[in-house]
C-alpha positions as CSV (number, residue, x, y, z in Angstrom):
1,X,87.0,121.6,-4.1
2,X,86.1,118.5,-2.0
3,X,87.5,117.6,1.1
4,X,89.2,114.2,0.9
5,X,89.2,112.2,4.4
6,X,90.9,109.0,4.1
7,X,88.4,106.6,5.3
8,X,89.7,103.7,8.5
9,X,87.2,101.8,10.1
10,X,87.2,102.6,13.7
11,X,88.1,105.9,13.5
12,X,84.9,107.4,13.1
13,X,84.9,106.9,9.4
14,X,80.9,106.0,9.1
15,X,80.1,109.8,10.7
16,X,83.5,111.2,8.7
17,X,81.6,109.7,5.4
18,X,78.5,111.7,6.3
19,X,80.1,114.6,7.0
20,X,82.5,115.2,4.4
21,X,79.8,115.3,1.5
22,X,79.2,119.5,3.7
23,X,83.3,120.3,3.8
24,X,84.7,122.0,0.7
25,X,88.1,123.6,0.5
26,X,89.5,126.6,-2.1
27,X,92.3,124.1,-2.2
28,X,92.7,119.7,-2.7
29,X,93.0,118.9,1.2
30,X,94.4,115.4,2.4
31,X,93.1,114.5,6.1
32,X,93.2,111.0,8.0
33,X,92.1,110.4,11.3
34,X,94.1,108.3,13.6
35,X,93.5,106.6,16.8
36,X,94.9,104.9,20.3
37,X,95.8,101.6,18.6
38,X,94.4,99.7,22.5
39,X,91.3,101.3,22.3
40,X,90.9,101.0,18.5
41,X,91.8,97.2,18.8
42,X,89.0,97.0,21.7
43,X,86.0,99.4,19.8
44,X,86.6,96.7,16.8
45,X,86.2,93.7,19.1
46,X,82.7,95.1,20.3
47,X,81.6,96.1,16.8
48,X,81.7,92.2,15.6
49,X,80.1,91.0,18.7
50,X,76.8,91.4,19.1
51,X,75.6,93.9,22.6
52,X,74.0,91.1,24.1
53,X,77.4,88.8,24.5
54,X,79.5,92.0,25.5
55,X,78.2,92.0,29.6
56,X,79.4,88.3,29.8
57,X,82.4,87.3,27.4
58,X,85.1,90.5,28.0
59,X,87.7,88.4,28.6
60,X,86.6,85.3,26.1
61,X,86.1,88.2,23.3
62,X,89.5,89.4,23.2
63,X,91.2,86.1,24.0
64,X,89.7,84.6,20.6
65,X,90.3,88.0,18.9
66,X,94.0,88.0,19.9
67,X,94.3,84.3,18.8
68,X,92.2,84.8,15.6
69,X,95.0,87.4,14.4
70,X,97.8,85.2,15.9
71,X,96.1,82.2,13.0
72,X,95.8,84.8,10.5
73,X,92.4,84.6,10.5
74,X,91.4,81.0,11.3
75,X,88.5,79.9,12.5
76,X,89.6,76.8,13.7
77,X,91.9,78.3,16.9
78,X,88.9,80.2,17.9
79,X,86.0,79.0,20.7
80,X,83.5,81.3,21.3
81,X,83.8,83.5,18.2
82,X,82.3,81.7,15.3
83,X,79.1,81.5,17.6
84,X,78.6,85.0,17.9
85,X,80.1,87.4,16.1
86,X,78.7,88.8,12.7
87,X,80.1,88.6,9.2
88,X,82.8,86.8,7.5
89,X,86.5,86.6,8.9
90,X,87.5,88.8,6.1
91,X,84.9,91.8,7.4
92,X,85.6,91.0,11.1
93,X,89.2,91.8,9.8
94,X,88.8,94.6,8.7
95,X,87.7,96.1,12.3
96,X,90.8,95.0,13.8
97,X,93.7,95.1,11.4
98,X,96.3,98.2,11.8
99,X,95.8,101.5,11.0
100,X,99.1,102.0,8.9
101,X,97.9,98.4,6.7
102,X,95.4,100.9,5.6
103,X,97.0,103.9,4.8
104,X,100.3,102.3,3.6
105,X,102.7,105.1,2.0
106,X,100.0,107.6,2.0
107,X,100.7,111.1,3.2
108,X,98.0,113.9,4.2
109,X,97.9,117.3,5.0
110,X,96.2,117.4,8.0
111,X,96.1,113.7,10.8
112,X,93.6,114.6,13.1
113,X,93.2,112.5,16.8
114,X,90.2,110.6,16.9
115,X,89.5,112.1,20.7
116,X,89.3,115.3,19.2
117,X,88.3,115.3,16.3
118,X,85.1,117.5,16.2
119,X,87.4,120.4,17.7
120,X,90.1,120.0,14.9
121,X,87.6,119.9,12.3
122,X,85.8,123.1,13.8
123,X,89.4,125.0,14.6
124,X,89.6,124.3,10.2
125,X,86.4,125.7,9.8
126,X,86.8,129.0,12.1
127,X,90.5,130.0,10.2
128,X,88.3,128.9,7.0
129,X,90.2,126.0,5.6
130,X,87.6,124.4,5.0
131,X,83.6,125.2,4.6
132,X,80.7,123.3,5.5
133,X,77.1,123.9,4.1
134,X,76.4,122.3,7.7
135,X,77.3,123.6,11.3
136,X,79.0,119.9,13.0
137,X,77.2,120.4,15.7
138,X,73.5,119.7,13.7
139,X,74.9,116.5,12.7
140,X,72.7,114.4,14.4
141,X,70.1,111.9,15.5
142,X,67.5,114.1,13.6
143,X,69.6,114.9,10.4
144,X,70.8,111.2,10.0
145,X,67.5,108.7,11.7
146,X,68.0,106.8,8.6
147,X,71.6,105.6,8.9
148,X,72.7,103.6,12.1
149,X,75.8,106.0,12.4
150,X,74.8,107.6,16.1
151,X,73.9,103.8,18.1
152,X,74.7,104.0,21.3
153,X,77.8,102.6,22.7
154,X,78.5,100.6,25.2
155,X,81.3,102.1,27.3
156,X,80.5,99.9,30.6
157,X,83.4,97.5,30.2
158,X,85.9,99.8,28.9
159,X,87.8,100.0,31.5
160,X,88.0,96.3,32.7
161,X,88.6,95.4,28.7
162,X,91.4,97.8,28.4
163,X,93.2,96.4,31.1
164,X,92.8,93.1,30.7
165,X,94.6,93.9,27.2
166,X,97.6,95.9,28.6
167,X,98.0,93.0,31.4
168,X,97.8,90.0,29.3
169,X,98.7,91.0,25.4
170,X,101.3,94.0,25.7
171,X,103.5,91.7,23.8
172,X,101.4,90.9,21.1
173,X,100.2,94.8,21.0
174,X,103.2,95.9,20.5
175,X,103.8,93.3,18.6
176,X,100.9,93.0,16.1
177,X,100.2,97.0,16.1
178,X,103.9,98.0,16.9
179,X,103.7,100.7,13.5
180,X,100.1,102.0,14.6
181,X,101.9,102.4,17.8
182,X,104.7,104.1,16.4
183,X,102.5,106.0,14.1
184,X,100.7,107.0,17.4
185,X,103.0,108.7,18.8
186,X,104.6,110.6,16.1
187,X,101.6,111.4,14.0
188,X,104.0,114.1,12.1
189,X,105.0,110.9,10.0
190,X,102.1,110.9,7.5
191,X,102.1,114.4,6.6
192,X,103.4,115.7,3.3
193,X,106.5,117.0,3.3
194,X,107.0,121.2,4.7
195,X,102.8,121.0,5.2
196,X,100.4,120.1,7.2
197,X,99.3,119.7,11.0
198,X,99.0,117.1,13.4
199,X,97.1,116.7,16.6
């Protein structure tokens, strides 16, 4: 039977799409992968702004983020982003909007941690769990040159981003993500009742 990973953007659901076409199971298997709800919000913000803007505008990028989902998505409170980001409001969205919007009153088997995911899915595959008609590790550049799924990222301002966030918008992170946050840290919430793991 096939694996079914319930798919979030940000949470490495372009590899996790990939991938899951090689897991099987003997039995119907629920996972979802769940991440830091900070660095989540911060990995969206660089996907809908091109690389280019990313060395100059750290602070300006989340400033007009952080306002454009205070409007609910209106272009008109914004400065800098309608000149450089890609794609409509509703797909820039989409990168940014909490985890639990998406998965709602959903429940899963298994809710893996986005930091670990590749061990999680591995530990399933040694107890056999799952299968896989390919070893993780050979999903790569070479397997996959066609699809976009392995561009590099930039991690330089990570660390300046990520505080900038705590220091100036902890009220409207906990605020605007305050059930991925609580989702975050008890992760035993969105299994199935008596089954299931969480990481």
């Amino acid at each position: 039977m096939p694996v079914n990973i319930f798919g979030i953007p940000k949470n490495g659901s372009s590899f996790l799409a990939v991938v899951h076409e090689g897991l099987s199971s003997n039995s119907n298997i629920d996972i979802v992968v769940i991440r830091d709800p900070i660095e989540r919000f911060w990995s969206g913000i660089k996907e809908i702004y091109p690389p280019a803007k990313r060395m100059f505008l750290v602070e300006s990028m989340i400033d007009d983020c952080v306002h454009f989902l205070d409007n609910s998505g209106n272009y008109s409170c914004i400065e800098t982003m309608v000149y450089f980001v890609h794609g409509p409001k509703e797909m820039i969205y989409a990168h940014l909007k909490p985890q639990t919007d998406y998965i709602k009153e959903n429940k899963f088997d298994y809710v893996f941690d986005l930091k670990t995911l590749n061990q999680q899915l591995n530990e399933l595959i040694e107890n056999g769990t799952i299968q896989t008609k390919i070893p993780l590790s050979e999903y790569n550049r070479k397997n996959f040159h066609h699809m976009d799924l392995f561009k590099e990222s930039n991690h330089e301002h990570d660390e300046e981003a990520l505080s900038y966030i705590k220091q100036r918008y902890s009220e409207f992170v906990n605020r605007f993500y305050a059930n991925d946050l609580i989702m975050y840290q008890n992760p035993s919430m969105l299994l199935k009742v008596n089954h299931g793991s969480s990481n």
